[in-house]
PATIBA-405304 format. One line per field, with one value per residue: x, y, z of N, C-alpha, C, CB in turn. Coordinates in Angstrom, 1 decimal. Glycine has a CB too. Layout:
BEGIN
nc1	[X,...] $
nc2	[Y,...] $
nc3	[Z,...] $
cac1	[X,...] $
cac2	[Y,...] $
cac3	[Z,...] $
cc1	[X,...] $
cc2	[Y,...] $
cc3	[Z,...] $
cbc1	[X,...] $
cbc2	[Y,...] $
cbc3	[Z,...] $
END
This chain:
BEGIN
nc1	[3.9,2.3,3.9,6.0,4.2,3.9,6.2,6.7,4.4,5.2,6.8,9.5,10.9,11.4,14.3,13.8,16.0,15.3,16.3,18.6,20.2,22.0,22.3,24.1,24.7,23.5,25.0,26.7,25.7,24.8,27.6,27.0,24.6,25.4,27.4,25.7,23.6,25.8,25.6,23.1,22.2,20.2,17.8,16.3,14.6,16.6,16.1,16.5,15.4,15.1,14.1,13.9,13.4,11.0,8.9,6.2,6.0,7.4,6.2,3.6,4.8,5.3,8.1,10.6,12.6,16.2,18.8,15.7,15.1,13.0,11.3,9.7,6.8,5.5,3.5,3.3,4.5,7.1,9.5,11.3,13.2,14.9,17.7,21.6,22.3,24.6,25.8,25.5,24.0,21.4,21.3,21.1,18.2,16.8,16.8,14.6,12.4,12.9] $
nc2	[102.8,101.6,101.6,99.9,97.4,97.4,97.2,94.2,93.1,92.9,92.0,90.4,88.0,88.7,89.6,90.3,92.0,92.4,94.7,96.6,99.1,98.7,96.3,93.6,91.2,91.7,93.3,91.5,90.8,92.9,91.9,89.3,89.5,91.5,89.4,87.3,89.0,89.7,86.9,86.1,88.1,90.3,88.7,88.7,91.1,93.1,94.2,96.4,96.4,98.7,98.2,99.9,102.5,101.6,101.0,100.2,98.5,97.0,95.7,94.8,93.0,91.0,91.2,90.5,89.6,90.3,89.7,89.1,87.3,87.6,86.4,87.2,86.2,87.5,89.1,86.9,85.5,83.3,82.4,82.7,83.4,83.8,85.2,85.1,83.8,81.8,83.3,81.2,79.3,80.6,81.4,78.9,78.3,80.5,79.9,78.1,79.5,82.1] $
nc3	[-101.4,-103.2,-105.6,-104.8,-105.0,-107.8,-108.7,-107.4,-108.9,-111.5,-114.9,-114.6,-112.1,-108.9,-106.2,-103.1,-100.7,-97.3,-94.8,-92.3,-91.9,-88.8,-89.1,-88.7,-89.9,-92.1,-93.6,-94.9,-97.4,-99.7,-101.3,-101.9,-103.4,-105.5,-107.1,-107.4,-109.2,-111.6,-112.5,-113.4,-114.5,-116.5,-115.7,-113.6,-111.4,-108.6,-105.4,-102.6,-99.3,-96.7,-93.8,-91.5,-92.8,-94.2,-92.9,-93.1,-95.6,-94.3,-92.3,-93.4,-95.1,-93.0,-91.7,-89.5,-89.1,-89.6,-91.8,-94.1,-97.1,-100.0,-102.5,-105.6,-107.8,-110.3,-108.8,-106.5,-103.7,-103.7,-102.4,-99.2,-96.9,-94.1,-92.5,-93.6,-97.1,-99.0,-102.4,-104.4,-103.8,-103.4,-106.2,-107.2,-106.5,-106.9,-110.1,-111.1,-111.3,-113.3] $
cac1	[3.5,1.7,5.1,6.4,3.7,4.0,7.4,6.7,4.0,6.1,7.4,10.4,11.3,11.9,14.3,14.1,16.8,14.9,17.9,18.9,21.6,22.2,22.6,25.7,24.7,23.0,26.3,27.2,24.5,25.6,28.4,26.4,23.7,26.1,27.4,24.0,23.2,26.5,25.4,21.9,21.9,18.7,16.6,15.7,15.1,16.8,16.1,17.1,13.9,15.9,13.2,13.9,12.9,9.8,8.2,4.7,6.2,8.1,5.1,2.9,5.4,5.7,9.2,10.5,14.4,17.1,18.1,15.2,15.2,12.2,11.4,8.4,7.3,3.8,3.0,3.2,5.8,7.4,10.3,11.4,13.9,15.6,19.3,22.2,22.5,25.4,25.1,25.3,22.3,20.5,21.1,19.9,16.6,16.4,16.7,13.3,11.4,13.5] $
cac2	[101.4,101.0,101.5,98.0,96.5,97.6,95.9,92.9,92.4,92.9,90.5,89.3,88.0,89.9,89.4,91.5,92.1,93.3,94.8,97.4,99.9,98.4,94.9,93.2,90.0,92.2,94.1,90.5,90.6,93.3,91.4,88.3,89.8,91.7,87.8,87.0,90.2,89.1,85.8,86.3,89.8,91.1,87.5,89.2,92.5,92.9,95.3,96.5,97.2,99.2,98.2,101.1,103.5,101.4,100.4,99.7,97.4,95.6,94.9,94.1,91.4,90.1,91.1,90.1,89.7,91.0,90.2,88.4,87.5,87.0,86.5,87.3,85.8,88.2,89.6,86.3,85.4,81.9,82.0,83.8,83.1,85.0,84.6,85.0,83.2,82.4,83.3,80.0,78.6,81.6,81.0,77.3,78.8,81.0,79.2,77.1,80.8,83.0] $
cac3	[-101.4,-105.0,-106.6,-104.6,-105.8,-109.3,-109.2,-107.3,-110.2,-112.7,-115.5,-114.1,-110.8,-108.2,-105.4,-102.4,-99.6,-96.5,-94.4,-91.7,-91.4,-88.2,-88.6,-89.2,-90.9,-94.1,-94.3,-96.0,-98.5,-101.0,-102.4,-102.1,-104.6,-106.7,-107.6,-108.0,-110.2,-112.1,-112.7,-113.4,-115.6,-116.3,-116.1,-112.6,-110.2,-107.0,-104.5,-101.0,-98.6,-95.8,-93.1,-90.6,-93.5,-95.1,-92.1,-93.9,-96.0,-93.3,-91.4,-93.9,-95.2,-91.7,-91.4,-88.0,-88.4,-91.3,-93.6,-94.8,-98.5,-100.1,-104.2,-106.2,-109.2,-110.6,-107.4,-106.0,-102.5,-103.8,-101.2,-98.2,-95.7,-92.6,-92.4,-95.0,-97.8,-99.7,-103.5,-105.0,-102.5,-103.6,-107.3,-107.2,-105.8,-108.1,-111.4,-111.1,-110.9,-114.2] $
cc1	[3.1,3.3,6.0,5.5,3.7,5.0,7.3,5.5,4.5,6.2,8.2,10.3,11.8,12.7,14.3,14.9,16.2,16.3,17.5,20.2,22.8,23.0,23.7,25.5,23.9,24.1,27.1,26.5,24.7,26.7,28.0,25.1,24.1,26.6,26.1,23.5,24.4,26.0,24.3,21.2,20.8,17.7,15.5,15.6,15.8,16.7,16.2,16.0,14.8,14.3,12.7,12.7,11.6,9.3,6.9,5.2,7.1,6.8,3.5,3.1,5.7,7.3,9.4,12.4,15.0,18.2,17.3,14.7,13.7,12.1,9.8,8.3,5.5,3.5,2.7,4.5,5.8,8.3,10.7,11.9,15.0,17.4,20.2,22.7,23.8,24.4,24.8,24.0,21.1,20.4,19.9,18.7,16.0,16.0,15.3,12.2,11.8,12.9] $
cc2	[100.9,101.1,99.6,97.2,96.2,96.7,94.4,92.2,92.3,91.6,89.3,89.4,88.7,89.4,90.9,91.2,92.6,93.5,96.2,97.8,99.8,97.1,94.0,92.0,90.5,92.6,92.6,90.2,91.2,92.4,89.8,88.8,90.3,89.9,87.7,87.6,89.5,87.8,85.4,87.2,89.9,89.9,88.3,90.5,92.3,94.2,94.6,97.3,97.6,99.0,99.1,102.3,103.1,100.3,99.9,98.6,96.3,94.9,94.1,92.4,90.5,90.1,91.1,90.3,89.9,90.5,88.8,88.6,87.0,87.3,86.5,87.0,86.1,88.5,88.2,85.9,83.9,81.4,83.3,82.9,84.0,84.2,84.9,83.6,83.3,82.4,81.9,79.0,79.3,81.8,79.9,77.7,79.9,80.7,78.8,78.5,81.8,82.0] $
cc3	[-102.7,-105.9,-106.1,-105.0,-107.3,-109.8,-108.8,-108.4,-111.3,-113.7,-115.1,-112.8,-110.2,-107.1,-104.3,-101.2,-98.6,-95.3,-93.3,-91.2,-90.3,-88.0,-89.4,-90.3,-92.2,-94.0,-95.0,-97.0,-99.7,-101.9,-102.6,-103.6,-105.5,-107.4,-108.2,-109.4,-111.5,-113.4,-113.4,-114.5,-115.2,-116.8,-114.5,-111.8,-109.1,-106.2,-102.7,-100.5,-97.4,-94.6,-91.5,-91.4,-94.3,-94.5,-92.5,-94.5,-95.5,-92.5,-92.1,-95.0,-94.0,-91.2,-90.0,-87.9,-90.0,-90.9,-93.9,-96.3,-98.6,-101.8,-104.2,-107.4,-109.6,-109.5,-106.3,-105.1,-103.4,-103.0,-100.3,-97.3,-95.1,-92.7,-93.9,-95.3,-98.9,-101.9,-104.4,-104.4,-103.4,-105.7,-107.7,-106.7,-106.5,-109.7,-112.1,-111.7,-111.8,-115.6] $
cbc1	[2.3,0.0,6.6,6.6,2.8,4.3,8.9,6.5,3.1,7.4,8.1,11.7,11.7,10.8,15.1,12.9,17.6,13.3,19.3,18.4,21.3,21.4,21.3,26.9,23.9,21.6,27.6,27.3,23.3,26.5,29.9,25.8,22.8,27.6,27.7,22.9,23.6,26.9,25.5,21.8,21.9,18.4,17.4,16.0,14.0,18.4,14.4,18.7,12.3,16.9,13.3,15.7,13.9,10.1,8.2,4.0,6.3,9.4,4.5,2.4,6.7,5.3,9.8,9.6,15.2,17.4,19.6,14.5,16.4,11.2,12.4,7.8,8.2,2.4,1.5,2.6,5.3,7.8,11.8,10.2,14.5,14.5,19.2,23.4,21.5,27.1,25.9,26.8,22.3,21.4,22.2,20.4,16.6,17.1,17.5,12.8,11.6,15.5] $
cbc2	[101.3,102.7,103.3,97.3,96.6,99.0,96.1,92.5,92.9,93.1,90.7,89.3,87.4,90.9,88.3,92.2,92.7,92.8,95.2,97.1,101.0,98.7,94.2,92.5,88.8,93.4,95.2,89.4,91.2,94.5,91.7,87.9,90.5,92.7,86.6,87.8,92.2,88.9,85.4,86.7,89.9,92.8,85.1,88.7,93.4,92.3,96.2,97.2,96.0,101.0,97.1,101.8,103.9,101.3,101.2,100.8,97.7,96.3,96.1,95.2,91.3,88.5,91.8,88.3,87.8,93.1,90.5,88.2,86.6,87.3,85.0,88.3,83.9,87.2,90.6,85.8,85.6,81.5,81.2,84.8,82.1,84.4,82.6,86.1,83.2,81.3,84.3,79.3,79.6,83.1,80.6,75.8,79.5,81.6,78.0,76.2,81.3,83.2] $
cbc3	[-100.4,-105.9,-106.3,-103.1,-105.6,-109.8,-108.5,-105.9,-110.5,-112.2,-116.3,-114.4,-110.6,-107.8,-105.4,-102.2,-99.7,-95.8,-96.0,-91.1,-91.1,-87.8,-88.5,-87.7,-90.2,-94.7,-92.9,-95.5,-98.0,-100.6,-102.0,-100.4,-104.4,-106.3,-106.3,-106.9,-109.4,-110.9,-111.8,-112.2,-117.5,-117.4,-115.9,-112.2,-109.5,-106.8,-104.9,-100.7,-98.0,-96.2,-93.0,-90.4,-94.4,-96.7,-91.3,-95.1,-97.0,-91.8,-90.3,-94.4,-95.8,-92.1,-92.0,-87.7,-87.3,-91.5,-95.4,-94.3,-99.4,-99.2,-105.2,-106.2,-109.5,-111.3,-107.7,-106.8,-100.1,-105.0,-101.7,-97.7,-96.0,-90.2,-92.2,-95.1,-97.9,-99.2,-104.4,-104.9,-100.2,-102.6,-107.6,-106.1,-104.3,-108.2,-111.2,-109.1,-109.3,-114.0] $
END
């Protein structure tokens, strides 16, 4: 738990993927965040919270349905939304926050 926090305090923004092995609409997400990553370099983090496997920190973000994205900017939540996004959406929402 103290190591996700360490990153979502971090310098740069962070986004995070919360996701499950199971569920079909995150298996569109990888190559949605590679783009992203791409596009982006190292102005930001991105990580993948697998929410089967890091149940603590699914429930203490309130996760409820996958894939929800959510970004951090200093340990602080600035967005979060359920559903995929394409990358260019997910850019423009990013920009304001790098």
């Amino acid at each position: 738990m103290s190591k996700f926090q360490d990153i979502i305090n971090g310098d740069k923004p962070v986004l995070i993927d919360f996701s499950a092995e199971w569920c079909q609409p995150c298996k569109m997400m990888p190559p949605i965040l590679k783009q992203v990553s791409q596009q982006l370099g190292d102005k930001l983090r991105i990580l993948k919270v697998d929410v089967d496997k890091n149940q603590s920190i699914a429930r203490q973000w309130g996760i409820s349905s996958v894939p929800t994205i959510m970004i951090f900017k200093q340990g602080k939540q600035v967005f979060r939304q359920a559903g995929v996004i394409n990358a260019q959406q997910l850019i423009t929402i990013l920009k304001p926050y790098l």
